[in-house]
SEVOTOR-681117 format. One record per residue (C-alpha): residue in one letter; z, x, y negated. Coordinates in steps of 0.25 Angstrom, whole numbers, plus 5000, padded with zeros to 4 digits. Last residue first. Example, Ala and Ser with C-alpha at 12.3 -4.5 7.8 and 13.67 -1.06 7.14 Angstrom:
S502950555004;A503150495018;
REM end
This chain:
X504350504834;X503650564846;X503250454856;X503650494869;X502950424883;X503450314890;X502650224883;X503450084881;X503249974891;X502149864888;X501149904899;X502349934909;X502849784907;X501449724908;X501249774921;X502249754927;X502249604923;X500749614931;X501549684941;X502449554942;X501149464942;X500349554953;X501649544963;X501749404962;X500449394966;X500349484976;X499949644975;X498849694984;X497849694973;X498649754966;X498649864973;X497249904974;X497149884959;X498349984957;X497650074966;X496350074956;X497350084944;X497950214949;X496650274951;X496250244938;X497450294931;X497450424939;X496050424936;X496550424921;X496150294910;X496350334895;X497150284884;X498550354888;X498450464900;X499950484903;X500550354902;X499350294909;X499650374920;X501150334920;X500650194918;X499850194930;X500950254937;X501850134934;X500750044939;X500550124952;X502050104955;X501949944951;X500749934960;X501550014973;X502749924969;X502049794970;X501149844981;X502649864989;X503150004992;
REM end
């Protein structure tokens, strides 16, 4: 697995967790922001800005939970 891949696995995982535990912050969480750091650091440049367009894309996707009507 490449760092670009590990990060963008961990990000997806982030959300999940977030997904589940909305408006607060969750050692899971935590924990998974801390490796997050430690593999961004490894990332390139070019790496950085197309995670950073990542990024943005998850924060503006739909909920995928179920709103009732």
């Amino acid at each position: 697995m490449t760092v670009y891949d590990r990060y963008r696995t961990l990000l997806h995982k982030l959300a999940l967790v977030r997904a589940r535990a909305p408006g607060g912050d969750s050692p899971e969480a935590d924990a998974l922001l801390d490796t997050m750091d430690e593999v961004w650091d490894a990332l390139s440049e070019g790496e950085r800005a197309a995670m950073e367009r990542e990024r943005a894309r998850l924060a503006l996707a739909p909920s995928t939970r179920a709103v009732p009507a």
